[in-house]
C-alpha positions in Angstrom: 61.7 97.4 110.2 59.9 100.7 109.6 56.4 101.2 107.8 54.7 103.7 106.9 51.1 104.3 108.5 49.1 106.2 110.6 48.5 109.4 108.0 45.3 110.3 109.6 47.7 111.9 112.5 48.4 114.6 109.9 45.3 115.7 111.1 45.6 116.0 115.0 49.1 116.6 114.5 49.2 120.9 113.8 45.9 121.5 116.2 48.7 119.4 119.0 51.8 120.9 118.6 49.9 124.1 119.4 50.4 122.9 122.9 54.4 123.0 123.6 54.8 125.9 125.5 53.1 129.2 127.6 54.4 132.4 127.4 56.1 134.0 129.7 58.5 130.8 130.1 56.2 128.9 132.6 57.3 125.6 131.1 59.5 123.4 132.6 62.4 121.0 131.2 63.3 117.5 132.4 66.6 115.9 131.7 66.7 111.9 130.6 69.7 110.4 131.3 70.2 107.3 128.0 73.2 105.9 128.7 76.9 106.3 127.5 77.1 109.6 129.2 74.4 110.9 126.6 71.6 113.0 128.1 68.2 114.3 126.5 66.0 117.7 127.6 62.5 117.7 126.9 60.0 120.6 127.8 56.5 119.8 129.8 53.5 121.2 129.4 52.9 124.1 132.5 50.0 122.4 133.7 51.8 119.1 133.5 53.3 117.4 136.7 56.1 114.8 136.5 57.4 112.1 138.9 60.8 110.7 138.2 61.0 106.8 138.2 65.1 107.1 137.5 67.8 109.0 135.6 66.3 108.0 132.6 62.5 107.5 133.0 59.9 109.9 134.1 55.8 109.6 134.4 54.2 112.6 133.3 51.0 113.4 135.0 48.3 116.1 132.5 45.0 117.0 132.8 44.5 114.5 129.9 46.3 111.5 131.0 49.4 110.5 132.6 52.4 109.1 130.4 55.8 108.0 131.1 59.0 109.3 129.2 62.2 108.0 128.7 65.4 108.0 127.2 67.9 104.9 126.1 69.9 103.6 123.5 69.0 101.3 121.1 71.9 99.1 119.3 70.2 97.4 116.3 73.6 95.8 114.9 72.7 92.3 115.3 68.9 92.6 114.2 70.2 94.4 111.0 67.0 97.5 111.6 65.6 99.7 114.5 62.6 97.7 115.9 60.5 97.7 119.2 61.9 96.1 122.1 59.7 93.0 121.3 60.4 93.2 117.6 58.0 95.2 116.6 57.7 96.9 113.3 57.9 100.8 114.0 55.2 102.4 111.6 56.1 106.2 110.5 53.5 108.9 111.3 53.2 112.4 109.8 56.3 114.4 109.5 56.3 117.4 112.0 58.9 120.1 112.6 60.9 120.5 116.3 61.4 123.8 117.7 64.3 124.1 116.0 63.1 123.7 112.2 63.9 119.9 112.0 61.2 117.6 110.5 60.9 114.9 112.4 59.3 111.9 111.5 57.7 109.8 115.2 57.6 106.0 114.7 54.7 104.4 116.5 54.0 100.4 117.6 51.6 98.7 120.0 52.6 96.3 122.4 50.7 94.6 124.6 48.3 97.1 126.4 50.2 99.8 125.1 50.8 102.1 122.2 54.1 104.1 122.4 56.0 106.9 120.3 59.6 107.3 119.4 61.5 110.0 118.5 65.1 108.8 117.0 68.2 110.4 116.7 70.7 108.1 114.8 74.0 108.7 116.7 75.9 105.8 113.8 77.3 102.0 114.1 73.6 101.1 114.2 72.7 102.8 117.4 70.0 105.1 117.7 69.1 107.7 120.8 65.5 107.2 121.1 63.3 109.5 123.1 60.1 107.1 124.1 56.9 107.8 125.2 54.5 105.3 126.6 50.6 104.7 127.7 48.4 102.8 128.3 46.0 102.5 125.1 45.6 100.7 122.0 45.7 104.1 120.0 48.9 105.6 119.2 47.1 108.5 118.1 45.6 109.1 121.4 49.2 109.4 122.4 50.8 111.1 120.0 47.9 113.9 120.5 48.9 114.3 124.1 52.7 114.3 123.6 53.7 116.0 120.5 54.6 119.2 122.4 57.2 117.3 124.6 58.4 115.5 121.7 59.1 118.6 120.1 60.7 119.8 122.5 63.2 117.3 122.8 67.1 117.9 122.1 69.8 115.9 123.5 73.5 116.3 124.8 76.5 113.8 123.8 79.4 113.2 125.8 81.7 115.9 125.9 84.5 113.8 124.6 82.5 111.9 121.3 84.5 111.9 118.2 82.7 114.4 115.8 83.1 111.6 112.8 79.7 110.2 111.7 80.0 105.7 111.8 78.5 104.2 108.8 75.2 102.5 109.9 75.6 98.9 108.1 75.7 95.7 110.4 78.0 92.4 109.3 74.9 90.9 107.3 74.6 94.1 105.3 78.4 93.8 104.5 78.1 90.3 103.7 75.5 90.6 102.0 76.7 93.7 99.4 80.6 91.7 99.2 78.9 88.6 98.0 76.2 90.3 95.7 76.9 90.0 92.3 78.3 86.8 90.2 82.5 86.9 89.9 83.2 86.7 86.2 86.6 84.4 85.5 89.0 86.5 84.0 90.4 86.1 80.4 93.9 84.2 80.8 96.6 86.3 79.5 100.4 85.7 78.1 102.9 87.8 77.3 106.0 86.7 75.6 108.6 89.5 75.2 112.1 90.4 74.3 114.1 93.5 75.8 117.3 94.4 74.3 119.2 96.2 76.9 122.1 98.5 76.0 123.7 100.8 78.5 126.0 102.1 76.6 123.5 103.8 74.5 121.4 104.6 76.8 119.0 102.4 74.8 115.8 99.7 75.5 114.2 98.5 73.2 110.8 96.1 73.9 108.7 93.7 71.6 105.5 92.2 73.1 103.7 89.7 71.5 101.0 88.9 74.1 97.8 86.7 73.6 93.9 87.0 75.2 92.6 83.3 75.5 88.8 83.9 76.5 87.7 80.6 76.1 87.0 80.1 79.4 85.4 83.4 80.0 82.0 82.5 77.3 81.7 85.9 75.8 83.8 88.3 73.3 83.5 90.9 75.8 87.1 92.9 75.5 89.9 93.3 78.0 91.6 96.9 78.5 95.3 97.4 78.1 97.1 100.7 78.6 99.7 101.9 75.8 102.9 103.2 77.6 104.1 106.2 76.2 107.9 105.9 77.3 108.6 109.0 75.0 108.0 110.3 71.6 109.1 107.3 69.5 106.8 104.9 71.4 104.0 103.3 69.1 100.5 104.8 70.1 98.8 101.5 69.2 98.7 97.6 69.2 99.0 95.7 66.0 96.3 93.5 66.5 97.2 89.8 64.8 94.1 88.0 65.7 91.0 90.0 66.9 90.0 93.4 66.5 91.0 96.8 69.1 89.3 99.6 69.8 91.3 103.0 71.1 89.2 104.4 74.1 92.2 107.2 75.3 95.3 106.1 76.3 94.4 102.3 76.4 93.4 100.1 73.6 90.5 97.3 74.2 91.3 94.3 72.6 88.2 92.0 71.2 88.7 88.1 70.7 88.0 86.8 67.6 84.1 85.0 67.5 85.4 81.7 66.1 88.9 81.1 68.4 87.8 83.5 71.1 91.6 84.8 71.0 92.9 87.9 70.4 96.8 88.1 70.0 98.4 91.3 69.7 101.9 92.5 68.8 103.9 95.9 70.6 107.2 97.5 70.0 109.0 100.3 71.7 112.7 101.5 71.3 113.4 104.4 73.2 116.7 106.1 74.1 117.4 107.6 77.3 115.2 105.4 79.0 114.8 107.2 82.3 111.6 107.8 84.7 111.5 109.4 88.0 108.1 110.3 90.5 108.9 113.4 92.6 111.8 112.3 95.0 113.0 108.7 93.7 113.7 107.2 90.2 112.2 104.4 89.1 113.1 102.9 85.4 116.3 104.0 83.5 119.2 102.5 81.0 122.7 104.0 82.9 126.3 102.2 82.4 126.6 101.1 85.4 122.6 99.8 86.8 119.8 99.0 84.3 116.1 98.6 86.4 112.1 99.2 85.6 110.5 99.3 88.2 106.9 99.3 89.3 106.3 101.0 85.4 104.4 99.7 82.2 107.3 99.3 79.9 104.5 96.8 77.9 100.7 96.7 77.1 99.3 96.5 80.8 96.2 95.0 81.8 94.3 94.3 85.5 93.9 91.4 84.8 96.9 88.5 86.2 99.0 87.6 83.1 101.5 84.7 82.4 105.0 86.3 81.9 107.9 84.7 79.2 110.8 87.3 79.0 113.7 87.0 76.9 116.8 89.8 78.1 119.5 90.6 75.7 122.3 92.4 77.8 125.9 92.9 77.3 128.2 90.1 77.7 129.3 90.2 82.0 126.0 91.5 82.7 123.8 90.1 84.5 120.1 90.0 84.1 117.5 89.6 86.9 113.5 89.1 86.8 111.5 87.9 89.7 110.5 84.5 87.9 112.1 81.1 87.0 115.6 81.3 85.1 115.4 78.4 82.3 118.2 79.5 80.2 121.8 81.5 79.8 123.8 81.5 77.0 125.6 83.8 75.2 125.1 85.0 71.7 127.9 86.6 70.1 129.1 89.6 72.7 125.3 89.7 74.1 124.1 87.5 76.9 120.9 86.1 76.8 118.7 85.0 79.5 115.4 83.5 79.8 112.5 83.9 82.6 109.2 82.0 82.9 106.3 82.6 85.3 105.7 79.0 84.5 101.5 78.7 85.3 101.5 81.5 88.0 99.5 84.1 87.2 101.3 87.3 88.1 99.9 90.9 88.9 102.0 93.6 87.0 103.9 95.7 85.8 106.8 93.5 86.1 110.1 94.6 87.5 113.7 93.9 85.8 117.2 94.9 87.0 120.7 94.6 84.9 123.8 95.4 85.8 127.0 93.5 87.3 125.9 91.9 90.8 127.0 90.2 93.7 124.4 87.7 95.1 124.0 86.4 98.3 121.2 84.6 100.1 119.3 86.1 103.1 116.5 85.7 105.4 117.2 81.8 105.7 117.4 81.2 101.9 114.3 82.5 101.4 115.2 85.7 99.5 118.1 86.6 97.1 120.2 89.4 97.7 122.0 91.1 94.5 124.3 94.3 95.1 125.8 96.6 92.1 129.7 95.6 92.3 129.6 99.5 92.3 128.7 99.6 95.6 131.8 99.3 98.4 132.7 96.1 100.1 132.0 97.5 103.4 128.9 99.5 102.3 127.7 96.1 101.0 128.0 94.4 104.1 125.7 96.6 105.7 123.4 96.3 103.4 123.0 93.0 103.5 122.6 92.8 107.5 120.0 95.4 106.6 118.5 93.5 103.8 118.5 89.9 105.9 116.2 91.9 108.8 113.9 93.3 106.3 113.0 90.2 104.5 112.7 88.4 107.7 110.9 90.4 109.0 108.0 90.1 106.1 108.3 86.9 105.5 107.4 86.4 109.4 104.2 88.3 108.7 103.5 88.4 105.6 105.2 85.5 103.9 102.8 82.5 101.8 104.2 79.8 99.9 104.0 81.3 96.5 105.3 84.4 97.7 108.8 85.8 97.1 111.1 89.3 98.2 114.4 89.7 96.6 115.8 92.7 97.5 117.9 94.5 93.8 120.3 97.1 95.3 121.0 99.8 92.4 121.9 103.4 91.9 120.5 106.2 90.0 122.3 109.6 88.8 120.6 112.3 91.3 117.7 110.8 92.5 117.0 107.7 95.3 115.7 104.8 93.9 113.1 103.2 95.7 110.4 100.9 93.9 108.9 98.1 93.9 107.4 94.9 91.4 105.6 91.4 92.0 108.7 89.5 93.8 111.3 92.2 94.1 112.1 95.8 95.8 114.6 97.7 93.5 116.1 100.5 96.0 119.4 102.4 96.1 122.5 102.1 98.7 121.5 105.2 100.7 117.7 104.3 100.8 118.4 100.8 102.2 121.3 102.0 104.5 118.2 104.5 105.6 116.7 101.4 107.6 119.7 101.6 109.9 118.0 104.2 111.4 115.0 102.4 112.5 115.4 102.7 115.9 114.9 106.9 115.6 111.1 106.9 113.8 109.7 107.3 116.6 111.3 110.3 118.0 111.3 111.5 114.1 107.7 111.2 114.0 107.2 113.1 117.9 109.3 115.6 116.5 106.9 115.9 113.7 109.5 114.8 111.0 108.4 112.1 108.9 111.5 109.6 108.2 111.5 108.5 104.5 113.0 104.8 105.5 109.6 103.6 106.5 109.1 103.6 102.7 111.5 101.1 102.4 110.1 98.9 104.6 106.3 99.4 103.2 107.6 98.6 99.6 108.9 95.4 100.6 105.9 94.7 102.1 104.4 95.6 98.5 107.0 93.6 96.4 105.6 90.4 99.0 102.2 91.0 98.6 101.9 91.9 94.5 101.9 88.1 94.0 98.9 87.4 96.6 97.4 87.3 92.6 93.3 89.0 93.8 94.5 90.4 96.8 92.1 93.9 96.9 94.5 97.1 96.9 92.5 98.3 100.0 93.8 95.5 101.9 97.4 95.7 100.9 97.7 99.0 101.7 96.4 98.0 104.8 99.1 95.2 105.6 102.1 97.2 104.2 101.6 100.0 107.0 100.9 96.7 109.1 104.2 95.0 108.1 106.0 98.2 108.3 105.1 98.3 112.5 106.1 94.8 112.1 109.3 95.3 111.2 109.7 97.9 113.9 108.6 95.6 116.7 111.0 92.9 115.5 113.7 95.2 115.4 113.3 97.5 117.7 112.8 98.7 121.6 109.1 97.4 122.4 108.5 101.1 123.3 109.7 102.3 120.3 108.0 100.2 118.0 104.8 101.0 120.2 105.7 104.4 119.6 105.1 103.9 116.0 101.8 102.3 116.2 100.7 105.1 118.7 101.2 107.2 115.6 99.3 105.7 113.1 96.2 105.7 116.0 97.2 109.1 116.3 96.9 110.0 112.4 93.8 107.6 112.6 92.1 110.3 115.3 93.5 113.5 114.1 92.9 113.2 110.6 89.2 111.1 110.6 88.0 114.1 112.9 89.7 117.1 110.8 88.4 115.7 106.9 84.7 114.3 108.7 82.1 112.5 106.5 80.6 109.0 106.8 83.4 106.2 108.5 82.8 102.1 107.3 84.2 99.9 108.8 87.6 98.3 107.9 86.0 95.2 106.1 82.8 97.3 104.2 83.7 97.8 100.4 82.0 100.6 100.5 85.3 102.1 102.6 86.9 102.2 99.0 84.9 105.2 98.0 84.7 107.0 101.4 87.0 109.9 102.2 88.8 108.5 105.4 89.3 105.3 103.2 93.5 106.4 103.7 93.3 106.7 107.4 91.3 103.7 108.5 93.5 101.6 105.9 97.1 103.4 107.1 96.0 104.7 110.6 93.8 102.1 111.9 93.8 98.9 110.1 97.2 98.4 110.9 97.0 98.9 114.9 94.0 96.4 114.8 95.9 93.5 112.7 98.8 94.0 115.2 96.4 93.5 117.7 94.9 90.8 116.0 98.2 88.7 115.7 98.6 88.9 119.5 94.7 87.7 120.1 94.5 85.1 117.7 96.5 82.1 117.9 99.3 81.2 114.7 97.9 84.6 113.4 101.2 84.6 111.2 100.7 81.0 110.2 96.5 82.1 109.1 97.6 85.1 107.0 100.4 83.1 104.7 97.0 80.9 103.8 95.3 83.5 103.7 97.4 85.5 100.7 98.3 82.1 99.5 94.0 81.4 98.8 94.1 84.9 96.5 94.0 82.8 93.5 90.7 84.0 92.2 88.3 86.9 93.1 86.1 86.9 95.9 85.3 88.9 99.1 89.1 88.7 101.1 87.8 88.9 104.4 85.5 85.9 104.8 88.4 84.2 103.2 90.4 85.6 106.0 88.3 84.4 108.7 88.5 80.9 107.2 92.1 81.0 106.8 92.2 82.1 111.0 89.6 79.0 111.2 87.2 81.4 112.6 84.1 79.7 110.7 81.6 79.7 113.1 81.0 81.2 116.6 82.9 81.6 119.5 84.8 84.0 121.4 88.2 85.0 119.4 85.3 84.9 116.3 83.4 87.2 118.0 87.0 89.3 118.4 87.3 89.7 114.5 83.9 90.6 113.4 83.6 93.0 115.8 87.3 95.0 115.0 87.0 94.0 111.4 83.0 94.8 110.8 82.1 97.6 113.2 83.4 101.1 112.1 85.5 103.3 114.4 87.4 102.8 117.6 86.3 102.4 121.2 86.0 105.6 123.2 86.5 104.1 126.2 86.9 105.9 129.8 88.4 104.1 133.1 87.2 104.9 136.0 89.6 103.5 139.3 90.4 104.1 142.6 92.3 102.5 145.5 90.9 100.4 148.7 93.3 98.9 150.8 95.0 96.7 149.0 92.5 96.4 146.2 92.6 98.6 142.6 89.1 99.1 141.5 88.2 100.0 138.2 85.3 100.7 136.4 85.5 100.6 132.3 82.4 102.6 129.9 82.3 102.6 126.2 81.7 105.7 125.3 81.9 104.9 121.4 78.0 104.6 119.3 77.2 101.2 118.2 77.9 97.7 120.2 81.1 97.2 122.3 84.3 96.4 121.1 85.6 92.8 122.8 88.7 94.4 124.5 92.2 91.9 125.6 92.1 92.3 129.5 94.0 90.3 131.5 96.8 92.4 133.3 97.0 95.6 134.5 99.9 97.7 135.1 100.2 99.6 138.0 102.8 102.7 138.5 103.4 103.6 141.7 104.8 107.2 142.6 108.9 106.9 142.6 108.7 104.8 139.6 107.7 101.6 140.3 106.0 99.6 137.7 104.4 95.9 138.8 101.8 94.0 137.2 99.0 92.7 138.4 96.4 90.2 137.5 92.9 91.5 137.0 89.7 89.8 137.7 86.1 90.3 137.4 84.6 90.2 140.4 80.6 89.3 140.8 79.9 92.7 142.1 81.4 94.0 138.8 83.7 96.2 137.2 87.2 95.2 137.3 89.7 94.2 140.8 93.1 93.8 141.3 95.3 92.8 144.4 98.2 95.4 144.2 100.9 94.8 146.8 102.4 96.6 150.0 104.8 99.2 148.8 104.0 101.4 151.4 103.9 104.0 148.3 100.4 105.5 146.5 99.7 104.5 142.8 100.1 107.0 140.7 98.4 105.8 137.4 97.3 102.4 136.2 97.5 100.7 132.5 94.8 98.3 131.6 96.7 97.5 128.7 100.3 97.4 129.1 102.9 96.5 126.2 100.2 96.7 123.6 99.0 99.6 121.6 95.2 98.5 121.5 93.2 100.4 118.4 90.9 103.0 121.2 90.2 106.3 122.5 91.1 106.0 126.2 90.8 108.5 128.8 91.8 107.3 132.6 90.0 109.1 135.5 91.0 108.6 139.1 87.8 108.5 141.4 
């Protein structure tokens, strides 16, 4: 903790800093060594005399009085603020300015025998570089009136190799404590009862929506917000309301209970021809001949808030009509068919997604997803697709899969444009997207080529489709696991080195892009990462190498997340309910190995340091990074010895420290070693040979 104090030193302060230097340049410098390859430069007085006590520490001798100096690093993550090494409160003195034009503020406390003065640069991730001077006196003034010049004076040098992004300063209480702030209001339970008429041979959809806001349960007549498609010109730019009152605020409508029933019930309408809608390079919605789909779209009044879904489907007799929900009717009704869905008490995320056309089905991924192909598509087309479509959903499911989850993949065609989207339950996509996936095995090369393959989409919107029914799951953290289930995918069906190629990219984009855009970097599981500009490549670049790495650490990893997305059925802060679901409540060693990848922003910067003896591999491993260290998987080592052997080796800690390994009698020198072979870990890492 810091206080402010000590305001008579504005006093002694200007009449001090007087004292930093001689003309002529008879002063002399001192470098401090702090740690992590970080080094500070102060100036002495000429008449003062130094003797150095180590690479960090010096006692400086004046006519005055002798003082020592030093120079360290000063982690404050666990303590949640910067104290003394006792626990002392730091107390601010008067502001003074360097010798470059920066107003620094010294922090004084007494401990002991002693009064000493800091000087603190904060280097982020709740690590500051302090510049300490100490002596013996109960006065911190005294000392401060002796020192100032040298503090002054002082500047400092990072490692050559630091990453020029600045680490937000908040420790895992801090987190906790801003996710939990704040009482989670239920939300308003919402139906909607609709009827499409679908008719492709007119090109034609028309939609009625008779939905109804029961806010009994929330307490309050406070309104929900609903946003009024506007499919083209002859959509309604309103609500009826029935029951209630609605207020227009732009291109949504609020909708008000009524006092007495605390409902509001509202009635929409919509009959558009030529229903079509495309974004950039893919379609998404339209009304054709031959495949009917809405896709990822707000065809109806949409809200944020879950809803409860009945949908009635009129389509032409011989077509067949497919939701994502329970079928409790078919019949047909003069030269219509008419099907009817139900949500049933699940309380589903939209938009909603639809499909209609003439199908095949077919059951993949163990029964556990439906497969439905436009009869236009070829026989032998088709039976690609649904090799394709069997390793996708498997593939999710394996990672991603929870009990009320469901992926049913719709495979449709649009006139001119791909068709890739994606709805609570279902990924709509077009032959030549899916057939895309064959090419799996190529991303990486695509991507060292610096071509970005489009099929990775694919895979990412299933992920989507899987995870729009985890009902509160925060859109931070699914973007996060659909770049993580789309490396998934890869490892399951490809080349380990491939698939690590593909992760290596995302900690690539991670690096390149963090350093190119700057600002302030939270940490994967601080909401305040929503806001921040590097929000997309911790999410896509970083988050997803660390849940892979995760899933390796972390025992039924797969089995933990499933509980996890299956316990969304409310708000609340996801990652504590993530812990739990790992049963990481408590302390210990693989709970340690969560907080610190999940709560500590950035990577570590880490730099090995190894050399041969004999039959021994030595190696010597520095985190580089600001903040506390990252827990790191070691175990094995892989050791590549020139003419292109590869062996690995077990690697131990021995008492005298560092790292050891045995390597065996090849009669051939090593050529490089890998601390962390068949893993792509989340890290900065530079080797050196000593």
């Amino acid at each position: 903790m810091i206080r402010r104090k000590l305001a008579v030193l504005a006093v002694l302060v200007p009449a001090c800093c007087a004292r930093g230097g001689a003309p002529g340049g008879s002063e002399r410098t001192i470098e401090l060594v702090a740690g992590k390859r970080i080094t500070v430069t102060v100036t002495l007085d000429p008449e003062a005399s130094f003797i150095r006590e180590s690479a960090g520490r010096y006692r400086i001798v004046t006519p005055e009085a002798a003082y020592s100096v030093s120079a360290l690093l000063d982690c404050w993550w666990a303590a949640g603020s910067p104290t003394g090494p006792g626990g002392e409160e730091l107390d601010e003195t008067a502001p003074i300015v360097d010798e470059e034009g920066h107003t620094v503020v010294p922090l004084a406390f007494v401990r002991g025998d002693s009064s000493y003065i800091e000087r603190r640069w904060r280097l982020g991730s709740c690590e500051d570089l302090v510049l300490r001077f100490s002596m013996t006196t109960d006065t911190p003034e005294a000392l401060l009136a002796i020192c100032s010049g040298t503090l002054r004076s002082g500047r400092f040098e990072l490692w050559e190799g630091s990453r020029r992004v600045q680490l937000a300063s908040r420790s895992r209480e801090a987190i906790l404590l801003d996710a939990g702030s704040g009482d989670v209001d239920p939300d308003p339970l919402i139906e909607h009862r609709m009827n499409l008429s679908i008719r492709p041979d007119e090109m034609r959809l028309a939609v009625t929506d008779t939905f109804t806001v029961d806010a009994s349960n929330v307490g309050r007549t406070e309104g929900t917000g609903f946003l009024v498609p506007v499919l083209d010109g002859s959509a309604p730019e309103t609500i009826v309301p029935l029951t209630g009152r609605m207020e227009r605020s732009g291109d949504s409508v609020i909708c008000f209970p009524d006092s007495a029933t605390m409902l509001f019930r509202g009635f929409y309408s919509t009959d558009v021809t030529g229903f079509y809608i495309e974004h950039g390079e893919t379609a998404s919605a339209q009304v054709r001949l031959l495949s009917s789909f809405c896709g990822g779209e707000w065809f109806y009044p949409g809200s944020t808030v879950p809803a409860a879904y009945r949908i009635r489907a009129s389509v032409p007799a011989g077509t067949e009509f497919y939701a994502p929900f329970v079928l409790e009717s078919r019949h047909a009704s003069g030269s219509s068919e008419v099907y009817s869905y139900s949500s049933q008490s699940e309380r589903i995320a939209g938009p909603v997604c639809w499909a209609a056309g003439r199908f095949e089905k077919a059951a993949i991924a163990g029964g556990a997803s439906t497969l439905m192909v436009s009869d236009e598509v070829p026989d032998s087309l088709a039976a690609e697709l649904t090799v394709l479509s069997d390793m996708l959903c498997t593939s999710v499911w394996k990672c991603l899969g929870f009990p009320e989850g469901r992926l049913d993949v719709v495979v449709v065609s649009s006139i001119g444009r791909p068709v890739l989207a994606a709805g609570p339950g279902a990924l709509l996509v077009s032959p030549d997207m899916l057939a895309s996936l064959s090419g799996h095995a190529s991303w990486a090369d695509s991507l060292a080529a610096g071509t970005r393959p489009s099929s990775p989409a694919v895979a990412a919107k299933a992920c989507r489709a899987m995870l729009e029914l985890s009902t509160y799951l925060p859109d931070e953290i699914e973007m996060a696991l659909c770049a993580y289930g789309t490396c998934r995918f890869a490892r399951d069906w490809q080349s380990a080195g491939s698939a690590d190629s593909l992760l290596e990219a995302c900690l690539l984009y991670y690096l390149h892009s963090t350093a190119e855009t700057g600002g302030m970097e939270p940490a994967i599981a601080d909401p305040q990462l929503t806001s921040s500009p590097l929000a997309q490549q911790v999410l896509l670049g970083k988050a997803p190498c660390v849940f892979q790495m995760l899933s390796e650490v972390i025992p039924d990893f797969d089995a933990g997340m499933g509980r996890f997305l299956s316990a969304l059925r409310h708000e609340g802060y996801a990652y504590a309910r993530l812990a739990s679901s790992l049963g990481l409540a408590g302390s210990g060693r693989t709970s340690e190995f969560f907080d610190a990848w999940l709560y500590q922003p950035g990577v570590p910067q880490i730099v090995v340091s190894w050399r041969e003896s004999g039959n021994g591999l030595f190696a010597r491993i520095e985190q580089l990074q600001p903040g506390p260290e990252f827990p790191l998987p070691l175990g094995r080592v892989a050791v590549f010895y020139e003419g292109g052997r590869r062996i690995l080796e077990t690697l131990g800690r021995p008492e005298s420290g560092g790292w050891q390994a045995v390597t065996r009698s090849l009669n051939q020198p090593v050529e490089r070693i890998d601390l962390f072979p068949g893993r792509i870990i989340p890290a900065d890492i530079v080797y050196e040979r000593v």
